[in-house]
C-alpha positions as CSV (number, residue, x, y, z in Angstrom):
1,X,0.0,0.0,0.0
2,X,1.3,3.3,-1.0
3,X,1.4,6.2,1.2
4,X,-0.5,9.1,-0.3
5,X,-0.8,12.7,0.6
6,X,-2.3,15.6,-1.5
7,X,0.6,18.2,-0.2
8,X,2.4,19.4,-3.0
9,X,3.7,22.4,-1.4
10,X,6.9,22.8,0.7
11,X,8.0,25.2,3.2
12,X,11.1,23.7,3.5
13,X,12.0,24.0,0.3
14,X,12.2,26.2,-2.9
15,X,10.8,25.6,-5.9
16,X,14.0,25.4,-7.7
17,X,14.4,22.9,-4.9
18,X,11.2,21.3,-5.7
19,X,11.7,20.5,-8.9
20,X,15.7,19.3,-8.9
21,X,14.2,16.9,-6.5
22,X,11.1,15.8,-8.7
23,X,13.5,14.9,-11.4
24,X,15.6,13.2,-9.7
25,X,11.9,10.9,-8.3
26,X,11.1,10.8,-11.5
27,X,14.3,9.1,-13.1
28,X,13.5,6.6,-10.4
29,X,10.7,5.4,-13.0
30,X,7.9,6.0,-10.7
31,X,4.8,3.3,-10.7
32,X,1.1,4.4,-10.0
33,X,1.4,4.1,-6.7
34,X,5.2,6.1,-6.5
35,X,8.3,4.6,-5.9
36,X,9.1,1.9,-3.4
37,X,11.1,2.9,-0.6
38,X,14.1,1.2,-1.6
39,X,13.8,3.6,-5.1
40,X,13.5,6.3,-2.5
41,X,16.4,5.6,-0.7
42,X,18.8,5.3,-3.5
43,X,16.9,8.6,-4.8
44,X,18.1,9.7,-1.4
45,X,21.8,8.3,-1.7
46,X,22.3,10.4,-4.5
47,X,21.7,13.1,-2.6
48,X,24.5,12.3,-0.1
49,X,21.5,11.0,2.5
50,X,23.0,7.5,4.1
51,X,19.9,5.8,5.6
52,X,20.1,2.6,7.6
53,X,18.3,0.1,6.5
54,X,14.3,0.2,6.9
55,X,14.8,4.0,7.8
56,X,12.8,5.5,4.6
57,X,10.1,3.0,5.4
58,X,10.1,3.9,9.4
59,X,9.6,7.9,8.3
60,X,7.0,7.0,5.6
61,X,4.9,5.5,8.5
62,X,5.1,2.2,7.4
63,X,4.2,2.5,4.1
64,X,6.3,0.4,0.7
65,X,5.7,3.6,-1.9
66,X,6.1,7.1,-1.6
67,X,4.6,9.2,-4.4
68,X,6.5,12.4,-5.0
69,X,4.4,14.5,-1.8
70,X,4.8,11.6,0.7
71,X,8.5,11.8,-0.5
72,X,8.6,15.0,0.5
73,X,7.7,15.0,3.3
74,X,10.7,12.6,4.2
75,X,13.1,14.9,3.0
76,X,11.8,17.4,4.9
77,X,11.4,15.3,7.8
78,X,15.1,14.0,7.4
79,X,16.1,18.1,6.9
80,X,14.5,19.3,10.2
81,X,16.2,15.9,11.8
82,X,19.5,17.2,10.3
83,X,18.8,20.7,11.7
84,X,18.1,19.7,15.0
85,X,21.6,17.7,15.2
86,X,23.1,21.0,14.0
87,X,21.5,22.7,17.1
88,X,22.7,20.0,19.7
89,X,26.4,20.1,17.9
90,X,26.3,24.1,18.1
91,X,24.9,24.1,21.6
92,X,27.6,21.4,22.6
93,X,29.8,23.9,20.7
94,X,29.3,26.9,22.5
95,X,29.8,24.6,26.0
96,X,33.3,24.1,24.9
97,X,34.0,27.7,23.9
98,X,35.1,29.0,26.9
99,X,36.2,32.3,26.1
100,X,33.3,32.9,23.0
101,X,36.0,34.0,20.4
102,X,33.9,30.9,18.1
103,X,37.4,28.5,18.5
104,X,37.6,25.7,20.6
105,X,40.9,24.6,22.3
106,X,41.3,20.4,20.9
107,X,42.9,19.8,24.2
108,X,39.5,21.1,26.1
109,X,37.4,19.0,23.4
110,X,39.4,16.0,24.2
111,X,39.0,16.5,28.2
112,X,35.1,16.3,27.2
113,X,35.1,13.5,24.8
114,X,37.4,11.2,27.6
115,X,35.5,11.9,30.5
116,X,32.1,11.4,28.8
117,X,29.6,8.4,29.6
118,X,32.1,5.6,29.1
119,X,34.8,8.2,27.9
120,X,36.5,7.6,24.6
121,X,40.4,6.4,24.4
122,X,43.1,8.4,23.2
123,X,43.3,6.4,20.1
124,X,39.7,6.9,19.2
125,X,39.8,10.5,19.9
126,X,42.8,10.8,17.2
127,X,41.2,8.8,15.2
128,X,38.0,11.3,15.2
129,X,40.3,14.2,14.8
130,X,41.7,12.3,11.6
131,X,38.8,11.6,10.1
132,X,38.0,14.9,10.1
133,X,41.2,16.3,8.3
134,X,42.0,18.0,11.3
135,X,45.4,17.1,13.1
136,X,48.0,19.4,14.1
137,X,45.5,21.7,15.0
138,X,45.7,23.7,18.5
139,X,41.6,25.4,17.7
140,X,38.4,24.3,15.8
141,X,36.3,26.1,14.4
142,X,32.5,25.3,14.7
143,X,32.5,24.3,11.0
144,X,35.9,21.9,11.9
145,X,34.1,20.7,15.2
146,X,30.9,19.8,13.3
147,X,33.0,18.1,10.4
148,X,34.9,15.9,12.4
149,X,31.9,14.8,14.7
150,X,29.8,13.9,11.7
151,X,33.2,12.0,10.4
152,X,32.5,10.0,13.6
């Protein structure tokens, strides 16, 4: 059963927006009912939006086929998702900034990491900070701190 919605509107997004993302559904070779929520996911993919496995089905309610609103709406659910880990990373951000000169000391930021819940080791903390491009480094930047937490 397909999930259908009569929304073909989005606040979220422009209608530039709108309709790079309608051709991309489309090349997907839609059926009546829209495309299954595997099509969706590599429609998704190709947008640079890893999902685990079931995940487009979980935010569809449930549903095997998305037409192109219902899609929608799972982009934009996935974008306000996205934005709210933004917020937590920048609020976790700020923490750290001790002096508010928007820089972050990597020894203060490893204190944190190591003495969090279970902590994290040396090893995996460098291993963090190289993922993210980012050794050498004495100061991160919130754009350095957010790349190297979502390298994680």
């Amino acid at each position: 059963e397909g999930l259908i919605c009569t929304k073909m509107d989005s606040k979220a997004f422009t209608k530039q927006q709108l309709n790079e993302l309608k051709e991309l559904f489309d090349e997907t070779e839609p059926g009546p009912s829209g495309v299954s929520t595997e099509q969706a996911d590599k429609v998704l993919s190709s947008l640079g939006i890893e999902m685990k496995e079931g995940e487009v089905k979980m935010l569809a309610g449930g549903k095997d086929t998305l037409d192109f609103p219902a899609f929608i709406q799972v982009v934009e659910k996935l974008v306000a998702e996205e934005a709210s880990i933004d917020d937590q990373f920048k609020e976790a951000f700020e923490s750290l900034d001790m002096d508010n000169d928007g820089v972050i000391k990597t020894s203060e930021m490893r204190y944190l990491l190591k003495s969090m819940g279970e902590g994290m080791s040396d090893d995996a903390i460098d291993e963090m900070i190289k993922k993210g491009g980012l050794e050498g480094k004495s100061t991160l930047s919130f754009e350095e701190f957010l790349k190297m937490m979502m390298a994680q």
